[in-house]
MIFIVO-66394 format. One record per residue (C-alpha): residue number from 1; residue in three letters; x, z, y. Coordinates in Angstrom, 1 decimal. Layout:
BEGIN
{NUM; "ALA"; {X; Z; Y}}
...
This chain:
BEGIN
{1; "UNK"; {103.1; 117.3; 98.1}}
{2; "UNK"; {106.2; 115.3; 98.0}}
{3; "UNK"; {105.8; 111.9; 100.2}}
{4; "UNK"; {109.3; 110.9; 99.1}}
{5; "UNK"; {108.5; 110.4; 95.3}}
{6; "UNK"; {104.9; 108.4; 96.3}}
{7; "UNK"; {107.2; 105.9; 99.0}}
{8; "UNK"; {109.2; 105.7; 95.9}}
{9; "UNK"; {107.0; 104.5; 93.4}}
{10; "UNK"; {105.6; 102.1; 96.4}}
{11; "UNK"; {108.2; 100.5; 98.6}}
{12; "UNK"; {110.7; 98.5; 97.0}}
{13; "UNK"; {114.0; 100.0; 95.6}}
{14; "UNK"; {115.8; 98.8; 98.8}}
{15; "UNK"; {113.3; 99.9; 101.4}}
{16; "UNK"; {113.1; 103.2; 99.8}}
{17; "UNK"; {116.8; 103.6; 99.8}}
{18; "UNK"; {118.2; 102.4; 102.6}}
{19; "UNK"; {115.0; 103.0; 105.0}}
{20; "UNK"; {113.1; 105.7; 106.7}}
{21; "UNK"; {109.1; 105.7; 107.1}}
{22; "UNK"; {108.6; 106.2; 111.0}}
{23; "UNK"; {104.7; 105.5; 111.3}}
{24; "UNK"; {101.9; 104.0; 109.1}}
{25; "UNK"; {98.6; 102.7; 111.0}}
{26; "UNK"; {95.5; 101.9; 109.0}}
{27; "UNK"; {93.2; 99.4; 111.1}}
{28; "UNK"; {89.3; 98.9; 111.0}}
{29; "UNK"; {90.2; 95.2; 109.5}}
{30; "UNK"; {91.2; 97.0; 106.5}}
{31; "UNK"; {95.0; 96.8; 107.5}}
{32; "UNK"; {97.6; 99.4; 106.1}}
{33; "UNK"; {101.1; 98.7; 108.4}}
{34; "UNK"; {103.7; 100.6; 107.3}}
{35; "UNK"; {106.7; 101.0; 109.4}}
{36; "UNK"; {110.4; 101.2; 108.5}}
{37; "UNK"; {114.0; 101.7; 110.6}}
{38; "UNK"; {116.7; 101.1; 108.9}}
{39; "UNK"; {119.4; 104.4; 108.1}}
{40; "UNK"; {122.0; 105.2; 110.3}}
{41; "UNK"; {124.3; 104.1; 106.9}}
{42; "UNK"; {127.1; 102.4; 107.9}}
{43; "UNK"; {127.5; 99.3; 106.0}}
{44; "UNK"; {130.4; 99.5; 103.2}}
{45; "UNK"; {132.4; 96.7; 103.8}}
{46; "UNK"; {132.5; 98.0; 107.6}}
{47; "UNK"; {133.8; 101.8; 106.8}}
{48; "UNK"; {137.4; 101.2; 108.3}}
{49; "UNK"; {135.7; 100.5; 111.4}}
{50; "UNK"; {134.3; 102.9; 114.6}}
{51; "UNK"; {130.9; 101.7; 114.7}}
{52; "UNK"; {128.3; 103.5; 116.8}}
{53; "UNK"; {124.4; 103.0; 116.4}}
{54; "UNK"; {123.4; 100.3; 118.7}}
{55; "UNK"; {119.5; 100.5; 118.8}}
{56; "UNK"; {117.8; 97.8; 116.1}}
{57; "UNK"; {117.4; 94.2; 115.9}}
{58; "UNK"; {113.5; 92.8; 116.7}}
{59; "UNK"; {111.4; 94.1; 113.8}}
{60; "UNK"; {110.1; 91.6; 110.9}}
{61; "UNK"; {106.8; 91.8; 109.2}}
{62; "UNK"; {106.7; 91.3; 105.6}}
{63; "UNK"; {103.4; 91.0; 103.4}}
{64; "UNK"; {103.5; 93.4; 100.4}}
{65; "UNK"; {100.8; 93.6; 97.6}}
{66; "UNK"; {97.2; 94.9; 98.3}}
{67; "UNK"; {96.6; 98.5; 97.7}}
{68; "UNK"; {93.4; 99.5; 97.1}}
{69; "UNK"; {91.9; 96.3; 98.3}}
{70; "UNK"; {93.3; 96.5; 101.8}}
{71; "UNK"; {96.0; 94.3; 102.9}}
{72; "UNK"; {99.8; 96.0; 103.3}}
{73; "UNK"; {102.1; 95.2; 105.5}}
{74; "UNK"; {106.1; 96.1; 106.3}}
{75; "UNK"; {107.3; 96.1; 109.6}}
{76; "UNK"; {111.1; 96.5; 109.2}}
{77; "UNK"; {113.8; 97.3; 111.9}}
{78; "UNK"; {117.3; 96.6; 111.0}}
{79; "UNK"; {120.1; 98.6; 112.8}}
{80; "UNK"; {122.3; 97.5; 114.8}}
{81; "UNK"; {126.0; 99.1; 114.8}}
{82; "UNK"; {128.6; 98.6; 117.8}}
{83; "UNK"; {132.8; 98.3; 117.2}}
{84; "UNK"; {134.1; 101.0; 119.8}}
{85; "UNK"; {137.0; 99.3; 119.8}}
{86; "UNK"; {135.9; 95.6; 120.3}}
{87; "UNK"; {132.6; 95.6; 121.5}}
{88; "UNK"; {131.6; 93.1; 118.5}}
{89; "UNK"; {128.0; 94.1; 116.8}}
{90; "UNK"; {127.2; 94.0; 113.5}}
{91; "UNK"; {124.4; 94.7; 111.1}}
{92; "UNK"; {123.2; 94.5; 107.3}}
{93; "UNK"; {122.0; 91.3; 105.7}}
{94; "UNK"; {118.6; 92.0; 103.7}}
{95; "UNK"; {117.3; 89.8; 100.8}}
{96; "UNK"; {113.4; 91.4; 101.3}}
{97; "UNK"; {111.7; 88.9; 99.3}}
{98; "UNK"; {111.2; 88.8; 95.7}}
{99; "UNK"; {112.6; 85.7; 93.7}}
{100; "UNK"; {110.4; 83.1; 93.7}}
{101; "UNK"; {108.4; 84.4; 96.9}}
{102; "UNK"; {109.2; 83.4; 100.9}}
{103; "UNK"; {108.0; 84.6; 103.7}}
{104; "UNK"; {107.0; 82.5; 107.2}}
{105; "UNK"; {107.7; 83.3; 111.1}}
């Protein structure tokens, strides 16, 4: 069975392209938590650069549709990249929310 084509048809376009699954927990509260790191891509506008992974920034929990009548979650890691050269760090800016839709702390 391929797992790749089902995360495809369920994770948005964005998630399933520029993220890895790492873990999914299903909880007795009817909970399904799917977990996602960010790929060690490099971010095009930073290519001339020497970046280095630098670990991830603090994860952020998104609400996704119901499936099958239990509530989904997304916990999302973004990476984190280091300039060998000047120490600065950098990472990708995500829109994860659908127009019209927001999501609270």
């Amino acid at each position: 069975m391929e797992i790749s084509l089902l995360l495809k048809h369920l994770l948005p376009s964005e998630l399933f392209e520029y993220f890895d699954l790492v873990d999914l927990k299903e909880t007795s509260d009817n909970t399904l938590s799917f977990y996602l790191d960010e790929k060690n891509i490099k971010p095009q506008d930073l290519l001339s650069k020497e970046l280095v992974s630098n670990g991830f920034n603090n994860p952020i929990t998104i609400q996704d549709f119901p499936l099958r009548e239990k509530r989904v979650y997304l916990i999302v890691r973004r990476r984190k990249w280091k300039d060998k050269e000047t120490g600065n760090i950098y990472n990708r800016t995500w829109d994860l929310t659908a127009k019209g839709t927001s999501y609270s702390k």
